[in-house]
N, C-alpha and C positions, 0 to 999 in steps of 0.2 A: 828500203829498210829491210835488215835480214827477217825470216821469219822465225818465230819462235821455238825455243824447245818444245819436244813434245808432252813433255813431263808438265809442262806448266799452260798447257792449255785443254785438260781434259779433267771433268769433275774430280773434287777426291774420294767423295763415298755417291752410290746411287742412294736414292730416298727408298724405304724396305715398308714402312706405314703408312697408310691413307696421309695422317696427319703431317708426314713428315714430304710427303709428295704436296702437298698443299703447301707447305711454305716454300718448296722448291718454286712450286709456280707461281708464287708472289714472288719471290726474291727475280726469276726471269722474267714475267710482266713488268715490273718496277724498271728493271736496265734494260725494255725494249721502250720505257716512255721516255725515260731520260735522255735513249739516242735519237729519240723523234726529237724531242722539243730542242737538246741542248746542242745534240751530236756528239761527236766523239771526244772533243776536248774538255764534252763536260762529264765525262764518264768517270766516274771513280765507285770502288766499292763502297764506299763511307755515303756516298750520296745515295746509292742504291740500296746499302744499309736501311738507310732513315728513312726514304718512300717507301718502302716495304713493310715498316711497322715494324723490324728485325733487329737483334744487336750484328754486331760486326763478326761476333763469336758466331751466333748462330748461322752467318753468312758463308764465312769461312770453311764451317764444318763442310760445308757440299762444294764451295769454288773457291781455291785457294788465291785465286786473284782475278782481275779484271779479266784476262783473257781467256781463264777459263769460263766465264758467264760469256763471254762472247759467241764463245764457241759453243755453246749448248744450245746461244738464241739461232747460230746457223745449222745446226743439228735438228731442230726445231723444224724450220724451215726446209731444210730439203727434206724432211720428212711428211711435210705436207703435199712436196711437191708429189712424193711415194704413191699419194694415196690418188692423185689424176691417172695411175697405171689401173686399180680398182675397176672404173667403170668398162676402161678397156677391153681388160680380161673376162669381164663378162656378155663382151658381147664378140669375142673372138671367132668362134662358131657360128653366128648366125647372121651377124651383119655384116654387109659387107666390105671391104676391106678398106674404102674412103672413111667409110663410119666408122668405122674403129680408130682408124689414124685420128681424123678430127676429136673426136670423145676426148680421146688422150692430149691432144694439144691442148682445148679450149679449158681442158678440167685444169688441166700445167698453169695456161693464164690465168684462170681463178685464184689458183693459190699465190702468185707472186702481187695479186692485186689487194692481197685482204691486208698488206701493211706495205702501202711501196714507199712510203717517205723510211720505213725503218731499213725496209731492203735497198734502198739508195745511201741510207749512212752505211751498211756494210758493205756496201759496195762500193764506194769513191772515198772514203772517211777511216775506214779500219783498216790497221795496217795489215800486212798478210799472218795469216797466226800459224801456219806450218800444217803438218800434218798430222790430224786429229786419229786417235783410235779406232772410230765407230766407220771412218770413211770408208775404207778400201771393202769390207763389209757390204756398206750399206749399196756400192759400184756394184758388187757382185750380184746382191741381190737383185738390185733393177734389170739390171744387164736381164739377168736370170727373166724375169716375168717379163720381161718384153721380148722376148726372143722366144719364149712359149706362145705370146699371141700372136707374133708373124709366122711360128712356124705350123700352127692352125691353119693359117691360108697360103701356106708354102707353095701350092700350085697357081696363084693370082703374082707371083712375084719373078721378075727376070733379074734380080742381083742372084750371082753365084755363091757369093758368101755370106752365108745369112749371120754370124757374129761380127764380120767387118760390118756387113748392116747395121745392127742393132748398135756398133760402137758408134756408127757416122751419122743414124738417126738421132741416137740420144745425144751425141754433144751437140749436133745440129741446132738441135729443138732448144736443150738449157741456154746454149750459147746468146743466139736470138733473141729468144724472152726474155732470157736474165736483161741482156741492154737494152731492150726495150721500155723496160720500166723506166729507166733514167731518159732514154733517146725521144722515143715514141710512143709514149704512154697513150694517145690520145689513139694510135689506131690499135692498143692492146686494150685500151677500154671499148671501144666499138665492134671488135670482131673483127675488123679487118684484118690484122696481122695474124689472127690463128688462122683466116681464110687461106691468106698467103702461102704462109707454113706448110699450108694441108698441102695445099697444091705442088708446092715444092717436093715434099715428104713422098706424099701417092707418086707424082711422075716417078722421082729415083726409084720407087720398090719395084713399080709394076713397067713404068717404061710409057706411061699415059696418064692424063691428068684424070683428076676425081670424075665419077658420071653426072654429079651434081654438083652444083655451089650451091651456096647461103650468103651470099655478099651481105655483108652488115649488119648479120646476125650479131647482137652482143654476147660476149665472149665472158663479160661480166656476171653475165645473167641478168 
């Protein structure tokens, strides 16, 4: 299926009042239960209207249609995944460079676990919506903060090019995890597969596996 205008998948106003941010996030709670429970051919604005407590009017003022509320719930979501870079960058400086790398994977598989039946209907169920506003952005920024904490431990690392790095780790790592939740959920809930990852991740930087594992540490917490 072709993917959408760009025009027609990106909010039409942001929420500017407490109050008015508050029914944003019920109006996007609402169409993240309806793609749990019905999935995506049960997805309409009308339905998401009426579990929300909202008219249609009021709906519309913020998402002019289905795919734009689609698209705010994956805006959403890689925004959580943002925040597995957090603990990273703070331990740039002083942990070691295995530690660092795992921090950031294991915090990545937290986030794609705290809704995987919703992250498996956007991912096998929704059709492609094109290219959103906030993305190329939100590339730069990551890019940006993970390329500050590798190049922290710039002397622990044999890749020559630390931006082709930062491009081959990050799509590495999303790549993996994102299918995993669908493929292998059972070793992203056990820690296995952030173990893996790590290991995979640390040999490319440095050119040698982690100094330590954690086999089977839950990755869930």
């Amino acid at each position: 299926m072709a993917a959408r205008k760009q025009s027609s998948i990106n909010p039409r106003k942001q929420p500017e009042q407490d109050r008015s941010r508050a029914t944003v996030d019920v109006i996007v709670d609402a169409a993240a239960r309806i793609l749990v429970k019905g999935g995506y051919k049960a997805f309409t604005t009308n339905r998401v209207a009426e579990k929300a407590g909202v008219s249609i009017g009021s709906l519309y003022q913020y998402f002019p249609n289905k795919e734009a509320l689609l698209g705010e719930l994956v805006r959403r979501h890689v925004g959580d995944i943002e925040k597995s870079i957090d603990e990273m960058e703070g331990l740039a400086k002083s942990a070691p460079l295995g530690e660092l790398v795992r921090v950031g994977i294991e915090q990545n598989v937290r986030s794609h676990l705290v809704d995987p039946e919703l992250h498996r209907v956007l991912s096998e169920e929704v059709p492609p919506l094109g290219k959103m506003d906030w993305e190329a952005e939100f590339a730069k920024r990551v890019a940006g903060r993970v390329r500050s904490a590798f190049a922290a431990r710039r002397a622990e690392l044999v890749v020559p090019d630390l931006d082709l790095a930062v491009y081959v780790v990050s799509r590495t790592v999303e790549a993996v995890i994102h299918n995993a939740v669908v493929e292998r959920p059972q070793d992203l809930k056990s820690g296995l597969l952030a173990e893996e990852v790590t290991r995979m991740i640390v040999g490319y930087l440095t050119g040698k596996p982690p100094a330590a594992t954690r086999k089977g540490r839950a990755a869930a917490g």
